[in-house]
VOGU-3710 file (C-alpha; in Angstrom, 3 decimals, decimal comma):
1> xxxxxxxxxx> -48,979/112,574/215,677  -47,772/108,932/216,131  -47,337/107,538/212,713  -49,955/104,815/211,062  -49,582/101,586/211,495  -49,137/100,083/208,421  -50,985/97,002/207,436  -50,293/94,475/204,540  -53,548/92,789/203,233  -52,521/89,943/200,708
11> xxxxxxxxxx> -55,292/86,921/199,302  -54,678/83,268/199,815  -52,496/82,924/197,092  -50,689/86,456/197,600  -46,902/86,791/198,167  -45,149/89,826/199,069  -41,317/91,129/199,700  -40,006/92,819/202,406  -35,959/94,187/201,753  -34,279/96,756/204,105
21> xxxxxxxxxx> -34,247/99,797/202,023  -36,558/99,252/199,494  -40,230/99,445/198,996  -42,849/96,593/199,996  -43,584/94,046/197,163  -46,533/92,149/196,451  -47,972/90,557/194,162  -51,388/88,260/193,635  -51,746/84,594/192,388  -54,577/84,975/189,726
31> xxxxxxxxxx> -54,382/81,276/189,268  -55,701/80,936/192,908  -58,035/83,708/193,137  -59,739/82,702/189,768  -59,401/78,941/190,878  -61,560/79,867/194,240  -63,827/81,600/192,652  -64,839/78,519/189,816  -65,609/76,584/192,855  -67,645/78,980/194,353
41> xxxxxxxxxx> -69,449/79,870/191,584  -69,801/75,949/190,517  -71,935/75,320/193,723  -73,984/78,252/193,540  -74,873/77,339/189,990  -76,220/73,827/191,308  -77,757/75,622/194,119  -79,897/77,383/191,603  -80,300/74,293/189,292  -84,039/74,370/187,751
51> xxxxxxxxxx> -85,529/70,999/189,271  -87,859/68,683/187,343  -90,469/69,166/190,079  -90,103/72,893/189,732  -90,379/72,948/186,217  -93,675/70,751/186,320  -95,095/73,051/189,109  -94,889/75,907/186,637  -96,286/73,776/184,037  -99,358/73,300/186,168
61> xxxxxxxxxx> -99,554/76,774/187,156  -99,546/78,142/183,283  -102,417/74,934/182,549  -104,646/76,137/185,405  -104,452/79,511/184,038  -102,388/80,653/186,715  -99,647/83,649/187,014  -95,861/82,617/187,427  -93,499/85,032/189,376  -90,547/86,345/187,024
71> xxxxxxxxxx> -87,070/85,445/189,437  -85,624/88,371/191,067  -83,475/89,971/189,222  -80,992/90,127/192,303  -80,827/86,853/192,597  -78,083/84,555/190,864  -78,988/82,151/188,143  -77,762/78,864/187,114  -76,260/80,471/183,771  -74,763/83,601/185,384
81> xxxxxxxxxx> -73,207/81,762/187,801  -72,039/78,971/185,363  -70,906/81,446/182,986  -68,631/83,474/186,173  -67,451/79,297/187,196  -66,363/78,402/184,145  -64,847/81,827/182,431  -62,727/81,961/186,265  -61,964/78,157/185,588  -60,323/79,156/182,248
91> xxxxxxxxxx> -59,040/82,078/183,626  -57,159/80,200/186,240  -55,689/78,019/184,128  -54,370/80,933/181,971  -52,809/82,773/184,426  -50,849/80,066/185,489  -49,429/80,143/182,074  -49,009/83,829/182,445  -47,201/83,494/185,757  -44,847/80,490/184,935
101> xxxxxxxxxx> -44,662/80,958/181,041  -40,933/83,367/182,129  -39,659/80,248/184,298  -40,335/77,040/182,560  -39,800/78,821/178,993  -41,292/75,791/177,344  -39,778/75,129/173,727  -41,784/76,435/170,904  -41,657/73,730/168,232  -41,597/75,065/164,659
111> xxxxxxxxxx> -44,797/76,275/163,042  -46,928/75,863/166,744  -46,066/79,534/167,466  -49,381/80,287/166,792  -51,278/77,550/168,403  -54,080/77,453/170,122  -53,543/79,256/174,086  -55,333/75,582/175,258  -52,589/73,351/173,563  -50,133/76,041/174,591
121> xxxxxxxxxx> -51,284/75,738/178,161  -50,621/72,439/177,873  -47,323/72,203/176,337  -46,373/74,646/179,580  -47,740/71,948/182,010  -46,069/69,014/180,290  -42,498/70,820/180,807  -42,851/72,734/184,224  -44,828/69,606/186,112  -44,412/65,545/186,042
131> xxxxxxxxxx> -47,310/65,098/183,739  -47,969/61,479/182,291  -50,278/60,065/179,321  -51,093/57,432/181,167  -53,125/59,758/184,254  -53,298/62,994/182,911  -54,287/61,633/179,142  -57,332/63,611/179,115  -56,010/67,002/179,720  -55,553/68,121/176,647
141> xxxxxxxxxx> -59,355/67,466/175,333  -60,623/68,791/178,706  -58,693/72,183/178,185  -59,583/72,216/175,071  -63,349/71,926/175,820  -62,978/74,407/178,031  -61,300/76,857/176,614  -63,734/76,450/173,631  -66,288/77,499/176,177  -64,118/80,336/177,149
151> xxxxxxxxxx> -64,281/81,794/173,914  -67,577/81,434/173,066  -68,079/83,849/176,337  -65,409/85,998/175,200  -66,448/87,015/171,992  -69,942/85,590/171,866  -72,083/86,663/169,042  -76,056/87,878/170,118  -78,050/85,568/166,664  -81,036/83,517/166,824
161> xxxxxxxxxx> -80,410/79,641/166,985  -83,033/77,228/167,921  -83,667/76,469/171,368  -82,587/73,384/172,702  -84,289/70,635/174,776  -83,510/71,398/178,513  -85,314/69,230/180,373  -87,659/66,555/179,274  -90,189/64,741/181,924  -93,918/63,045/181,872
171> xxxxxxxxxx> -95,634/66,741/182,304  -93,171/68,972/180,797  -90,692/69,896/178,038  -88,583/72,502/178,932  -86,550/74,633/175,773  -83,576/77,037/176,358  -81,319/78,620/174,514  -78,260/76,904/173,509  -76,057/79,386/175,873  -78,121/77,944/178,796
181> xxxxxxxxxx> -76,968/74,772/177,661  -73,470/75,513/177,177  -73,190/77,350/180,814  -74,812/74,876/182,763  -74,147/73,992/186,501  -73,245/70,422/184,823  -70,526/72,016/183,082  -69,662/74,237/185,971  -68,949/71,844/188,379  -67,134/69,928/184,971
191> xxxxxxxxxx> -64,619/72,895/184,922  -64,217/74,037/188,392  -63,079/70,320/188,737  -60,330/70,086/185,955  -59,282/73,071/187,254  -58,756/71,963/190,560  -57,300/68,934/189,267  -54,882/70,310/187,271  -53,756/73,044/189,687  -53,782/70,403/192,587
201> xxxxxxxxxx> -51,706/67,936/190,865  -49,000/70,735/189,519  -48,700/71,109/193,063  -48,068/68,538/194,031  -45,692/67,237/191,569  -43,701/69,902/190,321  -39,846/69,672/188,545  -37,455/71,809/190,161  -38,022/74,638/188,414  -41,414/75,055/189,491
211> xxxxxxxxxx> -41,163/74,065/193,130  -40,615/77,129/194,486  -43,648/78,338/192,541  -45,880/75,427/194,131  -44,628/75,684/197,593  -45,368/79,341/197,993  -49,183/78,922/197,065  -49,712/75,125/197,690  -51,377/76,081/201,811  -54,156/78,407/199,726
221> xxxxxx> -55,413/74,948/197,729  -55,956/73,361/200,651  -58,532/75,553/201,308  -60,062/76,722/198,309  -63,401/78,352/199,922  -61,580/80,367/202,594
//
């Protein structure tokens, strides 16, 4: 029998080795994968935004005495996909750390050794990448919203708290839990596009120790959805 033809499936993102002698290697950009998937998730989180006139309808419905449908359970939410756009935003962001923490080898100033993985993120950025105050300024409050958010997914604790004010309008007041207000499509589409920015702009200006990095996965940002 002829032998199989072999066939090497790699991600956007994905790189992969080919030597004379040795074995295939390969290997998969996290920081891309997880970056695609924020965005994806960020729109599908708006797509399935509660609107006001929704949220009256129902009120009507339950005044008139009427029944209201429960959602399919099959079908994506605004907070579960919020909570997949903004844990992959985090997540992106973090594995570029974990992939470029060996080559940039950023200084560890005494007594941070133990800092926060958000400020350490940063620290990373500000020596692999031409990073300025003056345009990227707000990076480090922006990763350290979100990787405030990322925590509270990761080790979340199930308590009563009050509900929060949702959605207020002339027929309707709408309460949620304060999850639903912490994974919101507003704060989806917040971190999917810090994430982006971040990522984009490390590609784009990277110091020479990271430009090999950049060049080999900068053609999967320009097309994140693919």
């Amino acid at each position: 029998m002829p032998e199989p033809k072999q066939i090497f499936a790699l991600p956007a993102g994905g790189t992969a080795r080919f030597m004379r002698g040795e074995p295939p290697m390969g290997s998969v950009s996290f920081a891309m994968l997880c970056l695609r998937l924020s965005i994806q998730y960020a729109e599908v989180a708006e797509q399935n935004l509660l609107a006001e006139e929704q949220a009256e309808e129902i009120a009507r419905a339950l005044t008139d005495g009427g029944k209201v449908e429960a959602k399919d359970q099959e079908e994506m939410s605004e907070i579960t996909a919020a909570v997949v756009s903004i844990t992959a935003a985090a997540f992106a962001l973090d594995a570029m750390y974990g992939a470029l923490r060996p080559i940039v080898n950023p200084p560890v100033a005494e007594g941070c050794k133990r800092a926060p993985r958000y400020a350490q993120v940063m620290e990373l950025l500000k020596h692999g990448f031409k990073v300025s105050g003056r345009d990227q300024g707000h990076w480090p409050a922006e990763l350290a919203w979100l990787f405030g958010l990322r925590d509270l997914g990761v080790h979340h604790g199930e308590e009563l708290r009050p509900l929060v004010e949702a959605m207020r309008t002339d027929q309707v007041l709408v309460f949620a839990p304060v999850e639903a207000e912490d994974f919101s499509a507003e704060n989806a589409r917040r971190a999917a596009d810090f994430a982006k920015e971040v990522i984009g702009h490390c590609m784009q200006h990277p110091k020479p120790i990271t430009a090999g990095w950049a060049d080999m996965r900068r053609s999967s940002l320009e097309s994140p959805n693919e």
